[in-house]
Every structure is written in C-alpha cells, then in structure tokens.
N, C-alpha and C positions, 0 to 999 in steps of 0.2 A: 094923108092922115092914116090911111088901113095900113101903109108900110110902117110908120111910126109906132103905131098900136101892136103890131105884128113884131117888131123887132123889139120892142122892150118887153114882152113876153115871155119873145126865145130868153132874153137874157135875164128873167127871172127867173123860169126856169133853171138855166145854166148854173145858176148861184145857189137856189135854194136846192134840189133835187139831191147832189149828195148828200146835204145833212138830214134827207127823208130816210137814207139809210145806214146811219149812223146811230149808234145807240151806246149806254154807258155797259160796262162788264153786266152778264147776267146775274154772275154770283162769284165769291171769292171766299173758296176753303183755306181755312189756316189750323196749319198744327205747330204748336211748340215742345221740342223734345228735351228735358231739364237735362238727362245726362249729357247730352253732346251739346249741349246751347245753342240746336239751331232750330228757326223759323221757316218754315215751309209756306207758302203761300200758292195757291194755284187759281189764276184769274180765268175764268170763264169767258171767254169774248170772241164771240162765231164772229168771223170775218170770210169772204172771198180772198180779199187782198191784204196780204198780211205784211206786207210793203208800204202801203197808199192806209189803212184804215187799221190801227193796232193800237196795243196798249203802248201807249207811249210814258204813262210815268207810273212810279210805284212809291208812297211814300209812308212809311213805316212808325209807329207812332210806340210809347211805353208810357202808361199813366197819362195820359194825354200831352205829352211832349212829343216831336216829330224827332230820331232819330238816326234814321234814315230816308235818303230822296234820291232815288235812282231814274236819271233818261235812260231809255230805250230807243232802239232808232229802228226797230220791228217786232214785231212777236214773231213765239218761238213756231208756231202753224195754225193751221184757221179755225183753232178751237179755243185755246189758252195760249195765257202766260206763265210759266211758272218761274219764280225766285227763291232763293235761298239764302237766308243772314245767318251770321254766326252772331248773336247777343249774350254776351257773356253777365249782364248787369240784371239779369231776371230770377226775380223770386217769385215762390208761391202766393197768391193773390192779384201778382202786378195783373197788368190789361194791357195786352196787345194788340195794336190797330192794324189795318192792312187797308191800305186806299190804292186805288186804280183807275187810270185816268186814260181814257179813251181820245186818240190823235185826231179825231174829227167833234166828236161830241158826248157830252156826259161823265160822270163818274160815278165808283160807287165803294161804300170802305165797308168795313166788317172789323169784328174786333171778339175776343176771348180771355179767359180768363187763365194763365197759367197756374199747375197743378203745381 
C-alpha cells in the first residue's frame, strides 16, 4: 500500500512541478512607427530554457481583428521575444493588440493606440 501511495506521488509530482514554473510573459512593449509601418513588439518572458519553456506564439490583432499569428519554435534568449510586422493598413486612432503565448503555461496581450 506505502509503495502505491509512494509511487503516485512521484508521479504527481512528475506532471505537475513543471507547470510550477511556468508563467505567462511579464509584460509586452509595443511601438508602432507610422512612417516605416512597422510594429515592434518586445515580449518579456525570463526563461532558463529558451528551448523547452518560450514564447511560442505571437498573435497580432488591429481594431480587434487578429491579423497576424506567428509559431515560434524558441525564443530569441532567456529574457524576451522580440517581433517585427510591417502593417501597411494603420491609421491614426486604429488599436493595436500584441498577445503572447507562453509554450508551457499562460498568456498575456497589450494593445496601443497608433498616433
């Protein structure tokens, strides 16, 4: 019985314990530049393992339409992600979204007003 109890333990552990360190992006700055029509995004997301534990998606939104949707198959180092759109279809007023989606757990989107 103590072996039973004992082994489905380990194996909670096993399963739950990575997603204790897994978290959504911290924070995610966005600029849009009118002359050259592009969107800058820089995803915040401290990882050890920028392999195993990264942003894996990035999906781009304009007046609350999605846009753009980019896989990732790493981040770029154990700090951020940074992307770069060329959006040619932005006027003054639109709202630009920036969502980022963490390959273990979580997301988190931000959004601005273009000038």
């Amino acid at each position: 019985m103590k072996k039973k109890i004992l082994l489905s333990l380990l194996f909670v552990c096993l399963v739950f314990v990575p997603f204790a360190y897994a978290h959504p992006p911290k924070d995610i700055e966005i600029s849009y530049d009118p002359a050259t029509k592009m969107l800058t995004a820089l995803i915040l997301h401290d990882t050890s393992n920028p392999s195993g534990h990264y942003i894996k998606r990035v999906d781009v939104g304009l007046n609350g339409k999605e846009i753009i949707r980019e896989e990732i198959s790493k981040q770029d180092n154990n700090n951020f992600q940074k992307v770069i759109y060329f959006i040619p279809d932005v006027k003054a007023g639109d709202k630009l979204s920036v969502e980022g989606y963490c390959s273990v757990s979580g997301k988190l989107e931000r959004e601005i007003t273009a000038e």
